[in-house]
GURONU-631003 format. One record per residue (C-alpha): residue number from 1; x, y, z; residue in three letters. Coordinates in Angstrom, 3 decimals, always signed. Layout:
  num        px        py        pz  residuo
  NUM         X         Y         Z      ALA
...
END
This chain:
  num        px        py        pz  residuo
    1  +113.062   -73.662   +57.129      UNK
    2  +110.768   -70.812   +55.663      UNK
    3  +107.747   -69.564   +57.365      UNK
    4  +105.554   -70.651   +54.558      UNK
    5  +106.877   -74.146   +55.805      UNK
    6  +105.648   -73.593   +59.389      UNK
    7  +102.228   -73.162   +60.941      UNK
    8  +100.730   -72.556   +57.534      UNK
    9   +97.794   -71.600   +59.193      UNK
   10   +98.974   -68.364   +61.030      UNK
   11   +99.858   -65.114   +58.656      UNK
   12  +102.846   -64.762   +58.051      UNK
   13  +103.136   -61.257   +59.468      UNK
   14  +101.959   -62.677   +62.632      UNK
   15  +104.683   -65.659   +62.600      UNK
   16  +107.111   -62.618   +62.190      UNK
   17  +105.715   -60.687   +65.059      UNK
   18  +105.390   -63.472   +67.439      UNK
   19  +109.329   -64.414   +66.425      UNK
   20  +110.702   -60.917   +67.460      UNK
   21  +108.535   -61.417   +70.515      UNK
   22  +110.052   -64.488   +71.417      UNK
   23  +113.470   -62.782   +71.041      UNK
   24  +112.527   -59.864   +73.533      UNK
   25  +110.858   -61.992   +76.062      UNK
   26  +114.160   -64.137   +75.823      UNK
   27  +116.801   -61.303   +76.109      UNK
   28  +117.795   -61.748   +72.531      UNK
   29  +116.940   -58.052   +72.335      UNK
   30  +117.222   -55.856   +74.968      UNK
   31  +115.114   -52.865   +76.201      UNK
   32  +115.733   -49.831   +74.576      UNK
   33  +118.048   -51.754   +71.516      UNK
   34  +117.433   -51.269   +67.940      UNK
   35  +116.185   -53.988   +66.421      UNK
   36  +117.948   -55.282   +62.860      UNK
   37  +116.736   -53.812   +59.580      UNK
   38  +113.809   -54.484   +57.742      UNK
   39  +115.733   -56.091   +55.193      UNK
   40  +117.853   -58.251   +57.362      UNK
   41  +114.467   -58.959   +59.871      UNK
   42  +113.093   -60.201   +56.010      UNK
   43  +115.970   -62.406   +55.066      UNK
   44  +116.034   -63.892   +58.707      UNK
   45  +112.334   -65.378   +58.368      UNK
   46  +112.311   -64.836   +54.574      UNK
   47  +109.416   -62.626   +53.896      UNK
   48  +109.166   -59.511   +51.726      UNK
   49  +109.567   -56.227   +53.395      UNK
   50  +105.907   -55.524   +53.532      UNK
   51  +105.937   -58.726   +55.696      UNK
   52  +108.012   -57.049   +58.451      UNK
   53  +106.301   -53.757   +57.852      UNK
   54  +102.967   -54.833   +59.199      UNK
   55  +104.620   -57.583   +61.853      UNK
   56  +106.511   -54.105   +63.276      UNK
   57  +103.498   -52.231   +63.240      UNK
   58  +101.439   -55.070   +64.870      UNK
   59  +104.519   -55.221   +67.852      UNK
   60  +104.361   -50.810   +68.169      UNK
   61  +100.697   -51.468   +68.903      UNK
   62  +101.131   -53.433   +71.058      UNK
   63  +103.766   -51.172   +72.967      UNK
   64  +106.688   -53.708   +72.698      UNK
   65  +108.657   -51.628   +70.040      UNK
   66  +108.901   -48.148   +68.710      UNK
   67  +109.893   -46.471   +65.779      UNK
   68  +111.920   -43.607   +65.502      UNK
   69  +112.159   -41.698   +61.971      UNK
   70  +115.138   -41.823   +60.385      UNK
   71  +116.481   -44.206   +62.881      UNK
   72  +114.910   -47.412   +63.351      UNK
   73  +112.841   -49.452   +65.875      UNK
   74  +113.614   -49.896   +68.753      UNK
   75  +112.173   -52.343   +71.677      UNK
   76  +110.536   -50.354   +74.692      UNK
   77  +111.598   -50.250   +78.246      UNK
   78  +109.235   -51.350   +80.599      UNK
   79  +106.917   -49.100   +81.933      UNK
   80  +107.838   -46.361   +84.036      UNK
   81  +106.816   -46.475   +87.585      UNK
   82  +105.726   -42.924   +88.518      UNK
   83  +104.572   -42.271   +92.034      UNK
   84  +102.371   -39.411   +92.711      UNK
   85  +103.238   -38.248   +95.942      UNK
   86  +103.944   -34.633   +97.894      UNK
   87  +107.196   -34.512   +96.060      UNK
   88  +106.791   -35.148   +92.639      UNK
   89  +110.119   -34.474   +90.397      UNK
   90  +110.107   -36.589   +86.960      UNK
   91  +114.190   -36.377   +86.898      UNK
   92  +114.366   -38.474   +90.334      UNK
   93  +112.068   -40.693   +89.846      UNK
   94  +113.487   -41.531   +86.068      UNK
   95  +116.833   -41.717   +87.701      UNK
   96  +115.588   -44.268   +90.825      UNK
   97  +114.726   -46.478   +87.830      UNK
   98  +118.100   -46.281   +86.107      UNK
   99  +117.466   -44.244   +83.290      UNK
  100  +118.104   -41.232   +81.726      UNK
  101  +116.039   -38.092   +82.305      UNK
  102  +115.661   -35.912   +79.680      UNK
  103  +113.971   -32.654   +78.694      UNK
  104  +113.446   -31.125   +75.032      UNK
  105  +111.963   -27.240   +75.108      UNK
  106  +109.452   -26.750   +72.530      UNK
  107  +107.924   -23.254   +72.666      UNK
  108  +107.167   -20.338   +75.307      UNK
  109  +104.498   -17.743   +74.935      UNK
  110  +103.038   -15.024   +76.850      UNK
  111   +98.953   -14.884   +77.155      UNK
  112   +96.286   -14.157   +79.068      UNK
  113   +95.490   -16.100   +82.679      UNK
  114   +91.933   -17.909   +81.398      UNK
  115   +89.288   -17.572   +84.595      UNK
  116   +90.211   -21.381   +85.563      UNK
  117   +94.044   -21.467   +85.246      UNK
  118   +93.672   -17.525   +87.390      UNK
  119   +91.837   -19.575   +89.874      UNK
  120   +94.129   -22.819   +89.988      UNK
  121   +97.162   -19.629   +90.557      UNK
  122   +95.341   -17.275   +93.072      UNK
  123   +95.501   -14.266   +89.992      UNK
  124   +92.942   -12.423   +88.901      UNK
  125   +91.620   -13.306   +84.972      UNK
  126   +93.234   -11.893   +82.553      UNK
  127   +96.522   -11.632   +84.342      UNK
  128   +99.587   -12.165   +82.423      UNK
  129  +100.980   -16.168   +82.069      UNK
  130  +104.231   -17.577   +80.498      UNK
  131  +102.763   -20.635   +78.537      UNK
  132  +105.899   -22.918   +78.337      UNK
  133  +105.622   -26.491   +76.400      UNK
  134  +107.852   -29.584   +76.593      UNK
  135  +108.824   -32.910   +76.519      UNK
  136  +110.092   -35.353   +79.109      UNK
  137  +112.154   -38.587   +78.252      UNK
  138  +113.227   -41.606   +79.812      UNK
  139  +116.195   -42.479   +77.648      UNK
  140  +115.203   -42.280   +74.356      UNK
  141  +111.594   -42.786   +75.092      UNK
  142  +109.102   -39.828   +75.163      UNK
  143  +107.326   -40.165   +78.160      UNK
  144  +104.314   -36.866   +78.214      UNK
  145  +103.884   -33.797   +76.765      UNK
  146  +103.914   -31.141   +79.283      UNK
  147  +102.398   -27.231   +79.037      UNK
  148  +102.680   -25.126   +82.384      UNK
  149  +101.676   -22.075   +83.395      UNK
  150  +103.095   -19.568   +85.366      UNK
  151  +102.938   -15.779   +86.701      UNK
  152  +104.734   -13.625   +83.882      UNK
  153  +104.872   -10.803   +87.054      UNK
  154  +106.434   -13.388   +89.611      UNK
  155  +108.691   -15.700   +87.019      UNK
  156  +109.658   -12.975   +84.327      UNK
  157  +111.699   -14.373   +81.161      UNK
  158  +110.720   -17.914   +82.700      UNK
  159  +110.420   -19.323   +79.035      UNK
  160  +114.191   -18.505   +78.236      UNK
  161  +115.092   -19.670   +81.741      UNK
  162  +113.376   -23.080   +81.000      UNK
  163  +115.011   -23.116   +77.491      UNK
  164  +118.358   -23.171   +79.041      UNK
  165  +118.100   -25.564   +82.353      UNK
  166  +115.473   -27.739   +81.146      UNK
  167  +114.133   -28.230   +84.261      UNK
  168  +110.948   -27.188   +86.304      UNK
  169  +112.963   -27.550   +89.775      UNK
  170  +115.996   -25.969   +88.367      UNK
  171  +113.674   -23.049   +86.710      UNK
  172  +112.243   -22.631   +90.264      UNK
  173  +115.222   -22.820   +92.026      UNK
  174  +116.553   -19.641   +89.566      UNK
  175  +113.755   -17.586   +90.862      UNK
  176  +114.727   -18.539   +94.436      UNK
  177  +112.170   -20.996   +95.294      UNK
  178  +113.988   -23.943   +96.753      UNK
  179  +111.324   -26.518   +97.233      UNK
  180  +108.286   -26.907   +96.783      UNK
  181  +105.094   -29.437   +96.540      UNK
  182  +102.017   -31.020   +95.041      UNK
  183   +99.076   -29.174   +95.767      UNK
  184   +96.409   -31.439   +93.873      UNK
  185   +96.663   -33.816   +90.921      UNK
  186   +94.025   -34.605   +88.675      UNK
  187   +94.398   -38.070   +86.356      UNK
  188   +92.072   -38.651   +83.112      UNK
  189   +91.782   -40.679   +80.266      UNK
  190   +91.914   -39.553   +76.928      UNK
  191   +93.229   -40.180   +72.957      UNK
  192   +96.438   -38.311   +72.112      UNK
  193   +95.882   -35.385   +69.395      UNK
  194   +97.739   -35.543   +66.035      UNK
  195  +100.471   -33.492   +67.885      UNK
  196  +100.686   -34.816   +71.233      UNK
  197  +101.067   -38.231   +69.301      UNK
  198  +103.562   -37.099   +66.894      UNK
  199  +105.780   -35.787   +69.975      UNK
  200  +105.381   -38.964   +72.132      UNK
  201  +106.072   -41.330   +69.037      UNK
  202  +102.404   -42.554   +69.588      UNK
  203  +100.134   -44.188   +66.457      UNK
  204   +96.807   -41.570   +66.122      UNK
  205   +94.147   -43.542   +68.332      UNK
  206   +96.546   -44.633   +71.337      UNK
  207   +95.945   -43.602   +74.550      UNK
  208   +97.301   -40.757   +77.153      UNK
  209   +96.834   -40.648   +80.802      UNK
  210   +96.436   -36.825   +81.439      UNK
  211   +97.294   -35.557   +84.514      UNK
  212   +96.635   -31.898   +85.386      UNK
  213   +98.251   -30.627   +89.014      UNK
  214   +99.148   -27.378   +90.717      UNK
  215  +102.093   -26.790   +92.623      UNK
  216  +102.645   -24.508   +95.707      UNK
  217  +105.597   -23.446   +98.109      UNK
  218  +105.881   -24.032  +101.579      UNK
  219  +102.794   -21.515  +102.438      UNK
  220  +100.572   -23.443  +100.120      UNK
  221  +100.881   -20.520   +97.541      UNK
  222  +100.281   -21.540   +93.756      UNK
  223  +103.592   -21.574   +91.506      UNK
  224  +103.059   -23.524   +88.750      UNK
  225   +99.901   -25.137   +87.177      UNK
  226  +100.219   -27.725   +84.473      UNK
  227   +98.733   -30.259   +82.121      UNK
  228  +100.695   -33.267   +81.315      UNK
  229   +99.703   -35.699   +78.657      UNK
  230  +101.981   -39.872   +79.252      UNK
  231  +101.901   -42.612   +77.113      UNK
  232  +100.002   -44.847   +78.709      UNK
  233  +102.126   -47.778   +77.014      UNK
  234  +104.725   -46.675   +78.745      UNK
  235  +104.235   -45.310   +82.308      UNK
  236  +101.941   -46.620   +85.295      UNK
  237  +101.155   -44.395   +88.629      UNK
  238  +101.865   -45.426   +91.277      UNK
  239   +99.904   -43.765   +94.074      UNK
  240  +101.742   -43.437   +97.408      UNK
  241  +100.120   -42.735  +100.759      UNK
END
């Protein structure tokens, strides 16, 4: 039976959308599975093309599936539990929920310490900061958009470093600091700009939870401050106590 022959009443788009639903809610497709093709999604419910474009689209607003370029769509994972605690390390808590921590290096760049990111480090203004920029996934799913700051005197070449591990903890550990802590976290609400949306596989107009922190060593000295922007589809906080 067609769609035109069923709920006349309801777009057909919509008829599409709520049957791919269906099919995630029921296990029929899997988080983090591509879903079929346009063309076979159209033959299945037999619709044009432009059908299952805006039925997709509808479902990616929604945050139940995303598309990736040149790839597909794909249905999302749950959301991410994240618990802001003392000990905050995206890699372990990805892990804990049985997926796949990733990191992708964007850029690095020397500049000047700003008077508020000097005073968030204990430096004086102007003093010289490695700038470094990245992404962190969960799987294949972009979860924020990080840039962090730190001393070029005490972390020289830290861009490079990062380029190669990947890894805040294992960037740290390279410079000989083997733990370290939260010192404060701050959590806002904002819309994710052209690029931060473009890197997180976000529509222009979703939202970003944007969490800006400083962490310190076991004296309570500043190491690293940083501004991280998360899907909101696709990670809640969890705040621990």
């Amino acid at each position: 039976m067609s769609l035109q022959d069923m709920a006349s009443g309801v777009a057909l788009w919509r008829q599409v959308a709520d049957g791919i639903e269906r099919g995630i809610a029921e296990g029929r497709y899997a988080a983090g599975e591509r879903l079929p093709g346009e063309t076979e999604i159209a033959e299945i419910y037999r619709v044009n093309r432009h059908t299952v474009r805006r039925a997709l689209a509808a479902l990616a607003e929604r945050g139940l599936v995303r598309a990736e370029r040149g790839s597909g769509t794909y249905v999302e994972a749950p959301r991410l539990a994240y618990p802001l605690r003392s000990r905050t390390r995206f890699s372990e808590i990805v892990g804990a929920g049985g997926r796949e921590p990733r990191g992708q290096f964007i850029e690095a760049a020397e500049e000047p310490a700003t008077r508020e990111l000097a005073r968030q480090l204990g430096l004086k203004t102007g003093a010289p900061l490695i700038r470094i920029e990245s992404v962190r996934l969960a799987d294949r799913a972009p979860i924020c958009v990080s840039t962090t700051w730190l001393s070029a005197e005490q972390f020289p070449d830290a861009g490079r470093v990062f380029a190669n591990v990947r890894s805040m903890t294992k960037l740290l550990d390279h410079y000989g600091v083997r733990d370290y802590r939260r010192g404060w976290t701050r959590i806002t609400a904002a819309i994710a700009e052209a690029t931060d949306a473009a890197r997180l596989d976000l529509a222009l107009g979703r939202p970003v939870l944007v969490v800006d922190a400083t962490d310190v060593d076991a004296d309570g000295k500043p190491l690293v401050t940083k501004r991280s922007r998360f899907a909101a589809e696709r990670v809640e906080f969890v705040v621990e106590s």
